[in-house]
N, C-alpha and C positions, 0 to 999 in steps of 0.2 A: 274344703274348698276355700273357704273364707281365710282361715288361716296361711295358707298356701300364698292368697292376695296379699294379707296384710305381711307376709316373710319377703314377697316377691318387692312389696312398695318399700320394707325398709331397707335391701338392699340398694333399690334403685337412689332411694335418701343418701345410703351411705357412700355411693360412687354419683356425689353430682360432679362435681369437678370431671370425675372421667367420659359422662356424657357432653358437659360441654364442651369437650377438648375436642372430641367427634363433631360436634353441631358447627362449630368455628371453625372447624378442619374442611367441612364439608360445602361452609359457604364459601370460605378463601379457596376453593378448589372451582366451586362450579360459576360462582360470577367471574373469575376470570378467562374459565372455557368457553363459556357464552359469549362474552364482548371479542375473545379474539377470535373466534367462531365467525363472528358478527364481521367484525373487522377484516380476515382472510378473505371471507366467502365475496366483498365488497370488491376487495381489490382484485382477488382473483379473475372475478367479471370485467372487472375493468380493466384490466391488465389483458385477457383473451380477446375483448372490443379492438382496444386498440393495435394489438400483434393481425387480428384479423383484417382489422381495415388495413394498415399497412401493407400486407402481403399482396391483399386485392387491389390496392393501389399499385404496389410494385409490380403485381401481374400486370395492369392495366398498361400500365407505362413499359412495360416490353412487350408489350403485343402492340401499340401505337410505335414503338420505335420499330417493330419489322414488318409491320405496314411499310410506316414512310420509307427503311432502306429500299423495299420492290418499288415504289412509284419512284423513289430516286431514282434506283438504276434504270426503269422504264424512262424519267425524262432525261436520262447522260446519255442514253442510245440514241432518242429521238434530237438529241442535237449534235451528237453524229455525225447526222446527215445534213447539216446546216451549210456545211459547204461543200458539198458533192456535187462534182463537176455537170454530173447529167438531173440532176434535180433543179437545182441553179437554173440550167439551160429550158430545165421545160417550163421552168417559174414563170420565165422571162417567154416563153411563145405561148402562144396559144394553144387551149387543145387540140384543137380542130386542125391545126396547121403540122402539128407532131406525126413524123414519123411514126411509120409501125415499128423499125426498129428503135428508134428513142423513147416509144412507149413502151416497150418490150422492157428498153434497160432500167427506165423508170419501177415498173410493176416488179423487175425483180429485185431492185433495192429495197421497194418497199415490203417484199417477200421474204428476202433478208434480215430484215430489222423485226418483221413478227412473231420470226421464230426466234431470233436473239433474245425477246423480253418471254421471261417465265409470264404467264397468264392471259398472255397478250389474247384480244379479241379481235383485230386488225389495226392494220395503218393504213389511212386515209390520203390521199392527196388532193386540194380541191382548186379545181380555177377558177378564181375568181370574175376571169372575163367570160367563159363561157358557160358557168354554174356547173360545170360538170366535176364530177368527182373519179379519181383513180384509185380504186382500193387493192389490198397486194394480193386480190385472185378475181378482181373484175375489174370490168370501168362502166361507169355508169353516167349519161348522161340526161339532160332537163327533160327528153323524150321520155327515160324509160319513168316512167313515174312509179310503177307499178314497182322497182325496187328500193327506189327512196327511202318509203319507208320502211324497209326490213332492215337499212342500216345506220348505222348512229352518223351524226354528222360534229363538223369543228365547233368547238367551242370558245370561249376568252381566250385569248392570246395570254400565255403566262403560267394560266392559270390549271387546277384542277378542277374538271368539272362531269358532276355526276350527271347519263343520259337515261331513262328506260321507256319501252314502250312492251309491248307483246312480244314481240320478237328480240329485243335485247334489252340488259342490263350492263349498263358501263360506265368504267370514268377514265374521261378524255383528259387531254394535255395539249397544247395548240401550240404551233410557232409559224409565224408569217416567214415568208420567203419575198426575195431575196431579201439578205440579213440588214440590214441596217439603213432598208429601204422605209421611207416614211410613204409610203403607195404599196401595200402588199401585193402581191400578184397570185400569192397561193398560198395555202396553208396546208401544214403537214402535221398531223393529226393521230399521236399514240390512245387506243381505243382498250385499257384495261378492265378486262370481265371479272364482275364479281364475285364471280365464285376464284377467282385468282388468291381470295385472303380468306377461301372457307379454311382450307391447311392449316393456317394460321390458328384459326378460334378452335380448330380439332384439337391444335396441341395444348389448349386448356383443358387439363383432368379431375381437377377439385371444386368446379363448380356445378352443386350438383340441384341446387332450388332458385336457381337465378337466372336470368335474361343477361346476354351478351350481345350488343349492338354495335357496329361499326358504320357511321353514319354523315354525312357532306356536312356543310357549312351552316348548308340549312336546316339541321336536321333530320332528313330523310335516310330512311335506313337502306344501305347498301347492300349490307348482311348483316345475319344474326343467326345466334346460336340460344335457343328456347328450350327451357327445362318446363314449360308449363304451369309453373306456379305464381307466375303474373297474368292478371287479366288485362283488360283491354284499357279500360279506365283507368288502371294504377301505371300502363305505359305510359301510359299519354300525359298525365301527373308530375311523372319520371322526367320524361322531353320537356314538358311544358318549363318545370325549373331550371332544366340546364341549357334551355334556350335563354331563357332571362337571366344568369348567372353569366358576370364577365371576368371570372376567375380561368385561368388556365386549367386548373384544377379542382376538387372541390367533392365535398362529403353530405349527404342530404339526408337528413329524417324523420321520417313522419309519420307520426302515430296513429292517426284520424284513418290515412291510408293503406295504413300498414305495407311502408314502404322504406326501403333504404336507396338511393340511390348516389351513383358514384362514378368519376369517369375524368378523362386527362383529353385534354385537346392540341393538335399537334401543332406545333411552331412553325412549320413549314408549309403544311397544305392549309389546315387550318380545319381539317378534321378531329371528329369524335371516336373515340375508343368509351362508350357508358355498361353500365350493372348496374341491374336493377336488382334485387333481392328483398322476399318481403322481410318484415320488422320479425315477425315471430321464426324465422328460421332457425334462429338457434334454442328455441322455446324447451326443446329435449333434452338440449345440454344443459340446456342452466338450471332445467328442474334436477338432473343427473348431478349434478353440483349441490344443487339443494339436499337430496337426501343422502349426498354420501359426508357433507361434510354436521348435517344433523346425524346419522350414525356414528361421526367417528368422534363426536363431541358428547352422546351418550355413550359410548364406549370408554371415552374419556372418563367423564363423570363416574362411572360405573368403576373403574379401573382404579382411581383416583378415590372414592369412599373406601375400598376395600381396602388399600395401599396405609387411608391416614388409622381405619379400624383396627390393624395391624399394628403400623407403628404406634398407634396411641396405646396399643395394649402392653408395649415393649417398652413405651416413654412411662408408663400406670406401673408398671411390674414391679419395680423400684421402690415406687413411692409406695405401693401399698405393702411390700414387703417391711418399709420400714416403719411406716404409721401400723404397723401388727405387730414389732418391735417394739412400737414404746406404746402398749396400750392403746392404740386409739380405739375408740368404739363404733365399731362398724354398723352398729344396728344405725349413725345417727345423732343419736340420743343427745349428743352434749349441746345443749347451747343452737342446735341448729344449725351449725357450722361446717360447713363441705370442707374436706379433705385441706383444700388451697390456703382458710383461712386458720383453720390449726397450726397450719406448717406457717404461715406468719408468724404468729402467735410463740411458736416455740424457736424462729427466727431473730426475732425481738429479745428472746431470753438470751440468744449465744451471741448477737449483739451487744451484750451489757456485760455480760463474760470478757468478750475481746477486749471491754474499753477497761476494765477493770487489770487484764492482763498486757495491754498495750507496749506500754516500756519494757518489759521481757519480750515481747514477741516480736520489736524491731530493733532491740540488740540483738537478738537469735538469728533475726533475717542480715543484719550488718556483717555480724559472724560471719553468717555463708556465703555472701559478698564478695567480702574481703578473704576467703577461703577458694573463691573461683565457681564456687558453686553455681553461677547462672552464666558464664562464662561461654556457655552454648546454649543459651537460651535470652538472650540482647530482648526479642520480641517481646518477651512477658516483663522484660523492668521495668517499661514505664508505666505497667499497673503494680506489678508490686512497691513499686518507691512510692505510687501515690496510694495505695491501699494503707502502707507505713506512716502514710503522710510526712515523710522528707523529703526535703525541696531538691527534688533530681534537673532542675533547669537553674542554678547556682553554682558557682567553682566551691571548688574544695582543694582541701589542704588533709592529709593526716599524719599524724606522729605519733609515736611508740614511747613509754616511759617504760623506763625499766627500772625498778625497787633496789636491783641489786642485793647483796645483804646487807639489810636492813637491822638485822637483828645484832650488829658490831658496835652499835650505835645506842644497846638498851632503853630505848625507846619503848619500843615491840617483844610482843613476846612470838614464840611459833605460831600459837592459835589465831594471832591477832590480824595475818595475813587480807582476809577481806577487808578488815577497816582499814587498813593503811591502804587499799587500793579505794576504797570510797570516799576516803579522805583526801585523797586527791583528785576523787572526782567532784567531790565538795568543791576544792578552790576552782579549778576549771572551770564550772556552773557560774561562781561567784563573778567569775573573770568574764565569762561571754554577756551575762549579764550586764554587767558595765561597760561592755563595745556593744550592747543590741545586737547581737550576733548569736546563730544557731550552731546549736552542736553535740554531740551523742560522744559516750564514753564507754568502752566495757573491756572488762577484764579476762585475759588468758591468764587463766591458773595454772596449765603446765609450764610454761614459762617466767612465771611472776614478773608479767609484764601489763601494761594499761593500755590501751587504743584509745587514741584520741582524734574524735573530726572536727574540723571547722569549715563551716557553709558561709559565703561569702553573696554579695548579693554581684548578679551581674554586670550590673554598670558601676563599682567600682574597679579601680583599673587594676594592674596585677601588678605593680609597684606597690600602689596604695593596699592591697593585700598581706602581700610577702612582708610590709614592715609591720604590719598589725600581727601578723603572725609571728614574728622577729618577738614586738613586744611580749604579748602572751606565753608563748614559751621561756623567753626569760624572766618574765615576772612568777610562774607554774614552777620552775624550777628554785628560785629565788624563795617563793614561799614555800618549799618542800623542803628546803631545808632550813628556811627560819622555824617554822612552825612545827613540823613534825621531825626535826634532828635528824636526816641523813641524807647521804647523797645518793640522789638519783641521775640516771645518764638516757638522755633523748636522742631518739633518732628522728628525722624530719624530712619528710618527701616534697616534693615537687606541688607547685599549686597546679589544680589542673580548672578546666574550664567547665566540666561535667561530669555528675555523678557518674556517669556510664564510665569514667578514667580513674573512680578512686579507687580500686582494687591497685594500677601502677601508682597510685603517691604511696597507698601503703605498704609493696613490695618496696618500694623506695627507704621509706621510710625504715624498714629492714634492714637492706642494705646498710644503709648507714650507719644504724644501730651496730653493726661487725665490725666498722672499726676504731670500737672504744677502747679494743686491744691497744692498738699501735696508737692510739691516739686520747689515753686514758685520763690525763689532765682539762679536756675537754668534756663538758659536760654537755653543750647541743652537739651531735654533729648532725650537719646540712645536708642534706645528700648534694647541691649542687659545690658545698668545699669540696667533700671527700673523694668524688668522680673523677676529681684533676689531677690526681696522684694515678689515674691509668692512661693507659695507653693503647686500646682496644683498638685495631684494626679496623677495617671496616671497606672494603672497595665494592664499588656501586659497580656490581658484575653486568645486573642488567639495563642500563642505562648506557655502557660502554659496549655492548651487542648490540645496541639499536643505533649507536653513531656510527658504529663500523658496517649494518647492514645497510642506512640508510646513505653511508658514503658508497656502496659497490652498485647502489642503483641511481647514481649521479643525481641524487637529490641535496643538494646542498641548503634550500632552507630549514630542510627536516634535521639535516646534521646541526647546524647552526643551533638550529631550537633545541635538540637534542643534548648540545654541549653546554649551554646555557644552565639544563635540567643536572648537569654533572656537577659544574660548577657549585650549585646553588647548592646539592645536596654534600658535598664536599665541606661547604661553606662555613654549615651550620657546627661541622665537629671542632673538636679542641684537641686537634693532632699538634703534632712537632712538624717543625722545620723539614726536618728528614721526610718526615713519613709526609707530608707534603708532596714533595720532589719527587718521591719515590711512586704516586700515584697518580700524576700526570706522565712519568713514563713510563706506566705502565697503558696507560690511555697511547700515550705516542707509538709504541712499540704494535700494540692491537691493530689500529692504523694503517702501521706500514705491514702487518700481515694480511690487512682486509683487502691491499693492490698489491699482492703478491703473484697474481694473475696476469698481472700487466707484463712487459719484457726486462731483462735483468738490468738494460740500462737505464731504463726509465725508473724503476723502484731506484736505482742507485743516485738518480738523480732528484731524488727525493730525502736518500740518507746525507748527498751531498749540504743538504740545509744545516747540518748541525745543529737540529733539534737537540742531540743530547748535553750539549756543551752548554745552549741554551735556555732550558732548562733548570740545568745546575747553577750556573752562574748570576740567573736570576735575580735580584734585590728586594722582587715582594712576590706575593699571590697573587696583585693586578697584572703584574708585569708579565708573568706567564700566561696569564688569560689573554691579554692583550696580541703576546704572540700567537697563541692557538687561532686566532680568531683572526688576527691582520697578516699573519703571514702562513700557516702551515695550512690551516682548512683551504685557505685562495692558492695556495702551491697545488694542493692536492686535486682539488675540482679539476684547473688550468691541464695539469695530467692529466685527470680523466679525458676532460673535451680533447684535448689534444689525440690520444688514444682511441678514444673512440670512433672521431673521425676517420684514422685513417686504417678502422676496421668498418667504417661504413657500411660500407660496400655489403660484407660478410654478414653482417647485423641486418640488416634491412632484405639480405633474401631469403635470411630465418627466417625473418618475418612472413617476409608471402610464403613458403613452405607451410610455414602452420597455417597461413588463411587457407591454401588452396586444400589441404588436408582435413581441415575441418568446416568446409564451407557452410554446412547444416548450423552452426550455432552463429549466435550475436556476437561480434568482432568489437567490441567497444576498443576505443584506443586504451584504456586503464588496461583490460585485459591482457591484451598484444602486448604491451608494454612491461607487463608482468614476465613475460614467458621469452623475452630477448634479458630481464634482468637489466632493464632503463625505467627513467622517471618519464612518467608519461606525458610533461611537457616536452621534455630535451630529445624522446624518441620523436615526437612529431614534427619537431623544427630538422631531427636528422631524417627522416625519410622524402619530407617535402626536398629536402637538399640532394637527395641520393637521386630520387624519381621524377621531379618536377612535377610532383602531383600530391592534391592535400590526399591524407591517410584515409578520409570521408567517403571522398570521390573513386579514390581507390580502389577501394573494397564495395563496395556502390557497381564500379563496374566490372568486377569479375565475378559479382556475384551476377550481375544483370546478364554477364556474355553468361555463363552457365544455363541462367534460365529462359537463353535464347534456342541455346541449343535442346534444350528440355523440350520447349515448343516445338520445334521443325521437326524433332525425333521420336516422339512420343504423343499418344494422346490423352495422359495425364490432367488428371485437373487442376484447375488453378492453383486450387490450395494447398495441394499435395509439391505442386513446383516451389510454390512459395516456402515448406518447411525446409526442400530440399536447398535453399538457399540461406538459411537462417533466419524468415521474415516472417512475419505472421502477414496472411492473405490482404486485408488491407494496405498495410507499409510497404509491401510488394508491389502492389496493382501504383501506388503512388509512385515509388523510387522509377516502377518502370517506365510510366508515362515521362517522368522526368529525363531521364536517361534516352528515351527513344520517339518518345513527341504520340505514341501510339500506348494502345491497350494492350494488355497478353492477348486475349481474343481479337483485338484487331490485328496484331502481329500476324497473328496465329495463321488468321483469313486470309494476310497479303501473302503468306508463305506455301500457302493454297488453290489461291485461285490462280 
């Protein structure tokens, strides 16, 4: 047993590294589960608070807005009758003095109007001279006492006003008769029962541990909808705040009471819509939150140890296969030193290796360089140029010497091949040296050739370069054949601005080097002499497709920029005369094929310019730019506009065919513009021309007629109207109200009632 212990401890000695890799694994797993654990679980509550109170707010505030529409339309009936011929007339007499038939017609306006208001509880009439009251199914005078009080009487003039006793609960609405009489003579009197807005608080469904109050000015509760989990004291707590509170609106909570309360007061009457709800209602959720996001953070954990157990044993696999490879001593045993600090240790050795092999190992990298070898792989150069430690953020220059045969010269012998290429790298060394200048050298043996770089710093300029490199090469040359007796022939590439471009100075460099045939009395050649003896072609195909698409969509600054981009790249070559000439018409010629669309006499009126004459006859390269630019692009627009115009017409009812076609999507003017094949300035100036209408407005209103008729023909909902116009539900409800001074839903109602 003891054995087994001390077998069991020296392996655990011998894999420290692999349990710490676990132990570090394990804490970078679980303190970040924890804090964002910590962190969700926070927001999440508080994200739920506020979407809740919201909602309950926004409940609150549509149940106070269809309250006040029923007392609205209960006070637009009762004024109504503000000037009704036989109301007027009894205003003005006395009761006493009234007709039975006058009080007949009276009783039945007022019988009229009770049943016109949804909840109505009566309409009153009262005379002022005689105290007596007409109601719209009695008449009761200062005798009958005995029904007085069974029925509500007038209240403020103006105003809303809540009445109750035994026998009723209501809220009045008063207006003095005759109208604009400062002596009233009678008042008529809308009597709405409170159970008129019980409907109303039914059709709240989700409040299921909360008090709903609907209550006057003063507070007094009208109706209410009770779920029972408010007491009496936490009510009155409730009122007591939102009596003292002079916000319109407003959010209350309190912990001592365990209470929430909440509620919007109307602008118009100046009634309350409140919710009371206690503090702990949601006490079940948030513990349900509690333990589902501590389960899913030991799941996490749990999921997350097994995950790094795994990979650490996959990341271990490696390493122990290869410390079993070179001996390492598993028992432990060496030195006390865990797996990590051996593999230092024997890190430190191939370190001192590399430095001692260094100059081999960044000619070999240069080699493959300069070979293409990283060529598809850009990503990894700027570690391996600094791994090399060559200065990859310096221009460089490279050139090729080539030995030639050497051996015509008795100098050399066949063997002697490597020293005469080290002996040239001698001088070269010698020579940077004395410019303080960087530079790497190495030999191709199949070729019997040298590679030569020069690293230049970047703020010297590329004048001051190219002559330092002018010198150097001729003096490398110069001593190749004082010193070691024979001739050698350079090739010399391009200076470029960064390592990541010396692989082209030394293709260049190449190059060059090929025409020591035809050019054998020359011992540098430059590649920028020896390039001048061609004539390489070269026409800028895609540069000349984007002037010609951007001229058939009447965009003329884009052609402009476009031609400027031809020119430029033109510019840079060292063509002929001819070949000059010959690729501006072929630009001109493109051109006249891109409005070949247009009618025969208008393109002809277009060859009428004698562009080609033009062209040819020319005296410089400005001179033909000058004309592209001041007369043919301004000929050719002036056609388009002109053409265009007097297919207006045609143009502009493609256009509405694809709006009225696709009416579901976003109509942007870019789009539309796309799909007639115009610039989407010059399409807008040509439709506002054709329509007398901006393109905005437009399309704004046949999207709106649409989703007019969507309303009056469907009972579809908003939002579903809104995609079938291409609006998301907001941008909708706005454009419409713009458009029509009303809501979809209110549209909807007037289309209705």
């Amino acid at each position: 047993m003891i054995r087994l212990l001390k077998q069991l401890l020296k392996k655990r000695r011998s894999k420290q590294y692999f349990y710490r890799l676990i132990g570090y694994g394990l804490v970078s797993v679980v303190v970040p589960i924890i804090l964002i654990s910590s962190i969700s679980y926070n927001i999440t509550i508080n994200n739920m608070e506020k979407q809740n109170y919201q909602a309950r707010m926004n409940m609150l505030g549509q149940l106070q807005s269809r309250v006040d529409e029923r007392l609205e339309a209960a006070r637009k009936a009762l004024y109504s009758l503000v000037f009704d011929a036989d109301l007027v007339r009894a205003a003005q007499t006395n009761s006493s003095s009234l007709s039975s038939q006058q009080m007949m017609d009276a009783q039945e306006k007022l019988a009229l109007l009770n049943q016109s208001i949804e909840g109505s509880y009566g309409v009153s009439f009262y005379f002022v001279d005689s105290k007596a009251v007409l109601f719209n199914d009695r008449y009761i005078t200062m005798l009958d006492q005995e029904w007085i009080s069974d029925y509500p009487k007038h209240g403020p003039i103006g105003e809303w006003h809540y009445q109750t006793n035994a026998n009723f609960r209501v809220v009045s609405y008063t207006i003095a008769l005759p109208a604009f009489s400062k002596t009233p003579r009678a008042y008529l009197t809308v009597h709405m029962n409170h159970n008129a807005f019980a409907d109303i608080l039914r059709d709240i469904d989700f409040i299921e541990m909360g008090d709903l109050y609907f209550l006057d000015t003063e507070l007094q509760p009208i109706l209410s909808r009770k779920q029972g989990n408010i007491d009496g004291s936490q009510a009155a707590k409730g009122l007591e705040w939102i009596k003292g509170n002079e916000r319109q609106f407003d959010i209350w909570k309190d912990k001592p009471s365990n209470l929430t309360a909440l509620y919007i007061q109307s602008e118009k009457t100046g009634y309350y819509t409140a919710l009371l709800i206690p503090l702990n209602a949601q006490a079940g959720f948030v513990a349900e939150i509690i333990w589902v996001t501590i389960l899913i953070s030991l799941l996490a954990i749990v999921t997350g140890g097994v995950i790094i157990y795994i990979n650490s044993r996959r990341l271990y696999a490696p390493i122990y296969q290869w410390l079993k490879a070179e001996n390492y001593a598993l028992e432990g045993q060496i030195d006390n030193k865990d797996e990590w600090s051996w593999l230092r240790a024997r890190w430190q050795l191939l370190k001192e290796d590399l430095q001692i092999n260094e100059p081999v190992l960044r000619r070999s990298f240069l080699s493959a360089l300069l070979a293409g070898y990283y060529s598809e792989s850009e990503k990894d150069l700027p570690d391996l140029l600094k791994r090399h430690k060559i200065p990859h953020d310096q221009k460089c220059v490279a050139f090729i010497i080539d030995a030639g045969d050497y051996l015509l010269y008795k100098s050399f012998k066949v063997e002697d091949e490597a020293l005469v290429h080290a002996a040239m790298s001698n001088i070269f060394e010698d020579f940077i040296r004395h410019y303080h200048l960087e530079g790497d050298s190495f030999r191709r043996s199949e070729v019997n050739q040298t590679i030569f770089i020069l690293y230049y710093p970047r703020d010297l300029s590329d004048a001051q370069a190219e002559q330092v490199t002018k010198q150097i090469t001729q003096a490398l040359i110069m001593s190749i054949k004082t010193y070691l007796k024979f001739r050698a022939t350079l090739g010399l590439g391009r200076l470029r601005h960064s390592v990541f471009e010396l692989r082209d100075s030394y293709l260049e460099a190449i190059e060059a080097l090929q025409y020591r045939i035809i050019r054998e009395d020359e011992q540098i050649l430059d590649i920028n002499d020896v390039i001048k003896v061609k004539d390489r072609f070269e026409y800028p195909f895609d540069t000349s497709k984007k002037i010609v698409k951007e001229l058939r969509s009447a965009n003329q600054s884009e052609v402009e920029s476009s031609f400027n981009e031809f020119v430029e790249i033109i510019r840079l070559k060292t063509y002929s005369d001819q070949t000059y000439r010959q690729i501006f018409l072929m630009l001109y010629d493109a051109m006249i094929q891109g409005l070949n669309y247009f009618s025969y006499e208008a393109v002809n009126e277009l060859l009428n310019k004698n562009g080609y004459e033009k062209i040819l006859k020319a005296q410089s390269f400005t001179e033909i730019e000058q004309w592209f630019k001041q007369e043919w692009i301004i000929s050719c627009f002036l056609l388009i506009e002109r053409e265009n115009e007097s297919k207006g017409t045609q143009i502009i009812e493609s256009a509405k065919q694809y709006i009225a076609m696709t009416l579901d999507q976003d109509h942007s003017l870019n789009l539309v513009a796309e799909q007639v094949n115009l610039n989407p300035s010059y399409f807008s100036r040509l439709f506002r021309k054709e329509t007398g209408q901006n393109f905005l407005q437009y399309v704004a209103s046949i999207k709106i007629d649409e989703a007019k008729k969507q309303l009056e023909q469907t009972d579809d909902p908003i939002y579903n109207i809104a995609e079938k116009v291409g609006y998301t539900e907001q941008t909708f409800r706005r454009v419409f109200k713009s458009q029509t001074g009303m809501s979809p839903n209110e549209y909807r109602k007037s289309l209705r009632s």
